[in-house]
Structure formats: C-alpha cells, structure tokens
C-alpha positions in Angstrom: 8.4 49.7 -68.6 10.6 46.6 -69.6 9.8 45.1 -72.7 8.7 41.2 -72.5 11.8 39.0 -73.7 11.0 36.3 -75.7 11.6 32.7 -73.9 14.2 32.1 -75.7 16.5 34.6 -74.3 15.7 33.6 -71.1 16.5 29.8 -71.5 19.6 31.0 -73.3 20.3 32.5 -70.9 20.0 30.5 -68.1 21.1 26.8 -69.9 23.6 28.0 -71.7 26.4 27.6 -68.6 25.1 23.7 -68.7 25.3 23.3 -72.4 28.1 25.2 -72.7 29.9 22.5 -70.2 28.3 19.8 -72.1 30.2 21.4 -75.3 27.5 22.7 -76.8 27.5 26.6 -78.0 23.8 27.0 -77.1 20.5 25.1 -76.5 19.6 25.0 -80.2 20.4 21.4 -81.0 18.0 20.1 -78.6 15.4 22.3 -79.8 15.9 21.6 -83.4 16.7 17.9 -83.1 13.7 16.8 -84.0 13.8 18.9 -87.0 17.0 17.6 -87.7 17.0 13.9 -87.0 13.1 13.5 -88.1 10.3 12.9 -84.9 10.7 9.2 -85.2 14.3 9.1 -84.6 14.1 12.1 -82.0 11.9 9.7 -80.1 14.3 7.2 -79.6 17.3 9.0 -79.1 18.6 12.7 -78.1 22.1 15.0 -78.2 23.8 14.3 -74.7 26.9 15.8 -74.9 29.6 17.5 -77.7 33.3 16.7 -77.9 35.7 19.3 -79.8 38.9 18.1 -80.8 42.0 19.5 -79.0 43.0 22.4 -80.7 46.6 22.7 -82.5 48.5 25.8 -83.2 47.0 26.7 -86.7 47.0 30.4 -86.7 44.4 32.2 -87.9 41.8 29.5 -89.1 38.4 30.6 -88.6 36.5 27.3 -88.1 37.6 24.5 -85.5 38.1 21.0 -86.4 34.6 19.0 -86.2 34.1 17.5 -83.3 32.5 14.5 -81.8 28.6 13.8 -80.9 27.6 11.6 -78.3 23.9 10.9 -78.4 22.2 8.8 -76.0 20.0 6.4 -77.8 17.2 3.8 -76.9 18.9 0.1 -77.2 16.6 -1.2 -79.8 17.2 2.1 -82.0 21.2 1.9 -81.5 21.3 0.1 -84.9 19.4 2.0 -86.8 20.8 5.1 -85.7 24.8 4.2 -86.4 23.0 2.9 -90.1 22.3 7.0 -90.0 24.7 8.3 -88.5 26.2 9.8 -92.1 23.2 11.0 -92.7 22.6 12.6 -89.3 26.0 14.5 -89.4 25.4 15.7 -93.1 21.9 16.9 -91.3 23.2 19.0 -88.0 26.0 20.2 -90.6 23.7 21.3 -93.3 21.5 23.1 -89.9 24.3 24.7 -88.9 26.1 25.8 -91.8 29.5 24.2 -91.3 31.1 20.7 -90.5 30.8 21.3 -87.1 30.2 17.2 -86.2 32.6 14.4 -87.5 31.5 12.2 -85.9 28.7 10.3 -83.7 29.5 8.2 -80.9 26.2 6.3 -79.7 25.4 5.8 -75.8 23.2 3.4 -75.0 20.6 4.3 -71.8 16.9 5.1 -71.5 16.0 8.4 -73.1 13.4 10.6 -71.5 10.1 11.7 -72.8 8.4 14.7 -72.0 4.3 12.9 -71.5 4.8 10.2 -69.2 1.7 7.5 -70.1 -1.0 7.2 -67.8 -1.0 4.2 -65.1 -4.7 2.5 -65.1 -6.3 2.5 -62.2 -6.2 -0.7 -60.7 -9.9 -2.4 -60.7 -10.9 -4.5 -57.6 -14.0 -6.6 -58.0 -17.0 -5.4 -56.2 -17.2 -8.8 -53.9 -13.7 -8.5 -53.5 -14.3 -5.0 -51.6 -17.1 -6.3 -49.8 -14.8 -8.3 -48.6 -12.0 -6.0 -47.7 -14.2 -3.1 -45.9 -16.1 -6.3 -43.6 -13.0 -7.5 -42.8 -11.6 -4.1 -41.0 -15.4 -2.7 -40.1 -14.3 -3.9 -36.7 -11.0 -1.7 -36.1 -11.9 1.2 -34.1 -8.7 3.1 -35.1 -9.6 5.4 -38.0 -6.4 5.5 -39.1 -5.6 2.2 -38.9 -9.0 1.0 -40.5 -8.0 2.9 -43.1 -4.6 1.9 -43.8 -5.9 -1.8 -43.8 -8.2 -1.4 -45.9 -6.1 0.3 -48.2 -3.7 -2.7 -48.1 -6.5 -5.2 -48.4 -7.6 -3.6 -51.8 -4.0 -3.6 -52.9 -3.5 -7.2 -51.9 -6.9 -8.1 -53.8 -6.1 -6.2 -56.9 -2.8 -7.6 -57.6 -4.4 -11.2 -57.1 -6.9 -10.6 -59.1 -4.4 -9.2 -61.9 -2.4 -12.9 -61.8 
C-alpha cells in the first residue's frame, strides 16, 4: 500500500515547471509571503515573477548574484510598498538564508484574492413585482413569460437602485 504524500509534494510537484519558468526555485515564496511581507501587505500585493542576473564566468562560486523581484501590487499600495521595499528584501533574504533578491521592481495591476465578496441580492419592491408578473400573466409562452418577467424585475430593480 502507497503511503499518503503530503500536499506539498504534490503541488511541488506539479507547479514547480510554472514557477520554475517564472524564476522561481519552488512554490515556497508564495506560500510564505504572507509570513514574510506581513498579512496587510500580502493583501495588497503578491510575488509575480523572479529575474536572475546573467551569469559571468566566475568559477566555482557557490551562490549566484541576487537577482530581481517583480511583485505585482495594488495601485494605492505601490507607494508604500517601494517605502519597504528594503525592508522586504532584508525579509525574503533573512527567509531564505542568503541574498537571494537585490532588488524589487513593482508592477502595478489588480491582485487576486482568494474569497470573492458576496453580491447582495438585488431587492425589488413588492408593488413593483405586482406589477412585473400582471404585466406578462397574459403571455402564453412559458418560456417567454418567464424570460419577461425576469427582465421586468431586472429593469425595476436597477430603477429602483438610482
């Protein structure tokens, strides 16, 4: 019988061809980045992709120059974060063990979040409905009683919303 693998082998596994195009060595900064950056800054902003430097003929130097971080950030936080961005680096350094970022370089774009909030449900004023359903009681299409009617209420909430 196969022994259960923990899920992070298997994520490993599977995103580490992605990451490992994006420059990264494995999926680790984006599961540690909230531990790194804080959760308020994680919030706003999130690792995207990980430049290394051209390499030059050194010999036998263990460790690679540090390289560059681009990090896509929410607009309004964009500030803030380049305010930080010493700190930051001295942060995934200190995570990792070695200089491995130089550098940040901040994108600008929307960053996704993992709960999407909830849309209210649209409220339509009793009389309003009345309305609505006496209006298309005379169809004799099902279907297209229906779909009227579900237009009308759309029509009557977005009015009433103005």
């Amino acid at each position: 019988m196969a022994r259960p693998k923990p899920l992070s082998e298997l994520i490993e596994r599977s995103l580490g061809p992605v990451f490992a195009a994006q420059g990264f060595a494995s999926t680790d900064i984006l599961a540690s980045w909230p531990e790194i950056v804080g959760e308020r800054l994680a919030r706003f902003c999130q690792p995207e992709k990980f430049e290394w430097p051209r390499r030059r003929g050194r010999g036998g130097e263990a460790r690679p120059d540090p390289g560059t971080l681009i990090v896509r950030v929410e607009g309004a936080f964009a500030l803030e974060l380049q305010h930080l961005a010493p700190l930051v680096i001295e942060r995934i350094n200190r995570h990792y063990g070695w200089a491995c970022v130089g550098r940040i370089s901040l994108r600008q774009d929307r960053v996704g979040r993992g709960a999407k909030r909830a849309v209210p449900k649209p409220v339509i004023d009793p009389t309003r409905r009345g309305e609505v359903a006496q209006a298309v009681a005379d169809i004799g299409e099902e279907g297209l009683r229906d779909a009227l009617d579900r237009l009308g209420v759309a029509v009557m909430t977005t009015r009433g919303r103005g």
